[in-house]
C-alpha positions as CSV (number, residue, x, y, z in Angstrom):
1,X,0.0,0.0,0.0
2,X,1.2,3.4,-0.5
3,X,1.7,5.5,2.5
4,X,2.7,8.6,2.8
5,X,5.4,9.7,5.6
6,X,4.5,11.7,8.0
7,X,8.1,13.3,8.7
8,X,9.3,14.2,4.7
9,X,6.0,13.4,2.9
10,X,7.8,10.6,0.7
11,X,5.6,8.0,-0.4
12,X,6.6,4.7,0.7
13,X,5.1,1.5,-0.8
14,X,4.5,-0.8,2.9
15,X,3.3,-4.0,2.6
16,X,-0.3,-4.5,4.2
17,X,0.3,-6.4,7.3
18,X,-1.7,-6.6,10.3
19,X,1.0,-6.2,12.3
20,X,4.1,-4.0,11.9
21,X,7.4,-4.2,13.8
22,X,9.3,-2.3,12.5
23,X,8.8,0.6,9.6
24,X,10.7,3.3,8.6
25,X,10.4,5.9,5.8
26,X,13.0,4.8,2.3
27,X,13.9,8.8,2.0
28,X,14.0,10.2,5.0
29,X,14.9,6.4,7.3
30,X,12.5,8.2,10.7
31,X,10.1,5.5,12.1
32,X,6.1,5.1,11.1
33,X,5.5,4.8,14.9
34,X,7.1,8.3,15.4
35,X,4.2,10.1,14.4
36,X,2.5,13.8,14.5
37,X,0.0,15.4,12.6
38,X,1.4,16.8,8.9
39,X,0.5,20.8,8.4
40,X,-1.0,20.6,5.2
41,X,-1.0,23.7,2.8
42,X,-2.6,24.7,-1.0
43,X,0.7,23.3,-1.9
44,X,0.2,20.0,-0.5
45,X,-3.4,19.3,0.3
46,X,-4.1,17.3,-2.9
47,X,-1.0,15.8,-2.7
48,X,-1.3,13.8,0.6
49,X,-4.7,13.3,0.2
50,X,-5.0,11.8,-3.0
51,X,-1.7,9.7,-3.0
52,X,-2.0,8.1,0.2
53,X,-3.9,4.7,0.3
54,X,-4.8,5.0,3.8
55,X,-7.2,7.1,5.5
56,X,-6.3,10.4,6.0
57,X,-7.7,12.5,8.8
58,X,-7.5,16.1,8.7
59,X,-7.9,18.7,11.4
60,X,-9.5,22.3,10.3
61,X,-8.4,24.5,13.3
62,X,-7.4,28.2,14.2
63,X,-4.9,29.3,16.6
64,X,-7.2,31.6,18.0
65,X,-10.3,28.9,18.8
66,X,-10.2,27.9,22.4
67,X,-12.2,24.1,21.3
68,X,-9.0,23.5,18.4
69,X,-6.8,24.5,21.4
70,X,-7.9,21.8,23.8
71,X,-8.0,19.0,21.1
72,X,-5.0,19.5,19.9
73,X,-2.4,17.4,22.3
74,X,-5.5,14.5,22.2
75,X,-5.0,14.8,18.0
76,X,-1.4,14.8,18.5
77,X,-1.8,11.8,21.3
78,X,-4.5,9.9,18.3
79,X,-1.9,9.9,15.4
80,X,0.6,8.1,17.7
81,X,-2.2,4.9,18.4
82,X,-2.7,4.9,14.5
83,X,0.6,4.0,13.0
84,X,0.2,3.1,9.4
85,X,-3.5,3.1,9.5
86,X,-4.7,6.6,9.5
87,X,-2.8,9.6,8.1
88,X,-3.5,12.5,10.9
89,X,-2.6,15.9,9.4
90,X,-4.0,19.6,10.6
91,X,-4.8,22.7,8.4
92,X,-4.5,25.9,9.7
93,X,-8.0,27.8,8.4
94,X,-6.4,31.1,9.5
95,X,-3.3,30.9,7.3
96,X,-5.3,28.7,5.0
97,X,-8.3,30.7,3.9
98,X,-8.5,29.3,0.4
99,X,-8.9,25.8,1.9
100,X,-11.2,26.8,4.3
101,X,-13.3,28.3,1.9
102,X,-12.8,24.8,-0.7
103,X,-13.7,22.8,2.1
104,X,-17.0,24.3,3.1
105,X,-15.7,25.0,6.8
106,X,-18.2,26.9,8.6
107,X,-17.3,26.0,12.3
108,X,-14.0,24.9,13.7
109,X,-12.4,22.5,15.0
110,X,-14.2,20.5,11.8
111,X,-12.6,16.8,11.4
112,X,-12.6,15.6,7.5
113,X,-11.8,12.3,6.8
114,X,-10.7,11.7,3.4
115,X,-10.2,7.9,1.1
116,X,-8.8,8.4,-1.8
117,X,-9.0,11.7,-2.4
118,X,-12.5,11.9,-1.9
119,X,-14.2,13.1,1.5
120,X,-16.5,10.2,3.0
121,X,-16.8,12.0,6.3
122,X,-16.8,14.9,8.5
123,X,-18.0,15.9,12.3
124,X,-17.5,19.4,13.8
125,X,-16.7,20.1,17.7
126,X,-13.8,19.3,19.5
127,X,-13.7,15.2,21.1
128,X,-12.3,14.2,23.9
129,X,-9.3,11.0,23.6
130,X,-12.1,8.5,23.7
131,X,-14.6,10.1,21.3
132,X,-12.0,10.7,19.1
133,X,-10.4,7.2,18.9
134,X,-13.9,5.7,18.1
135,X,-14.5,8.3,15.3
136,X,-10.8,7.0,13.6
137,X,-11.4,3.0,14.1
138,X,-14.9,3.8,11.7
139,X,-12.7,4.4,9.2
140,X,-9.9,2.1,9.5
């Protein structure tokens, strides 16, 4: 499967395995199973979601939003439990107006989870660790 890396943004073909023991990126050699969210842009948006064969799970927040504040270390805390099975990455709406605006966000923090390019869900409101590690496993 084609994954992308969460440090460089290489994509790695990984062999689909239930179980991994060991992964690292072929560019940039850092660990799978050292994850944080990627900070997507314009630039790189289509990029990530469209080349990665996994889900990807994208954060819409603001730096100013007191909800996008709280969730953040439990989003950061989420992509570490999801190695190689969901892609967590973060867009800034504030420095990202023209993917705000693509993406039809009205209300932050707004969670969009995206397969294949395509959006097949999305939820609005900060979660707690719980919540938010039910919402992932739909998808995985």
């Amino acid at each position: 499967m084609k994954v992308i890396c969460p440090h460089c943004l290489a994509t790695n073909n990984i062999p689909k395995l239930e179980v991994y023991k060991k992964v690292d990126c072929g560019k940039c050699k850092k660990s799978f199973f050292d994850v944080k969210p990627i900070e997507l842009n314009s630039d790189t948006m289509d990029k990530i979601i469209s080349r990665s064969e996994i889900p990807v799970i994208v954060d819409f927040w603001a730096p100013w939003c007191g909800p996008c504040k709280s969730m953040s270390p439990v989003f950061k805390r989420t992509a570490n439990a999801f190695p190689l099975k969901m892609l967590f990455a973060k867009v800034n709406v504030e420095d990202e107006k023209f993917l705000g605006t693509r993406f039809k966000i009205r209300s932050i923090p707004t969670i969009i989870v995206f397969k294949n390019g395509a959006e097949i869900n999305r939820t609005t409101g900060a979660m707690d660790a719980e919540s938010l590690e039910k919402y992932v496993e739909r998808f995985i």
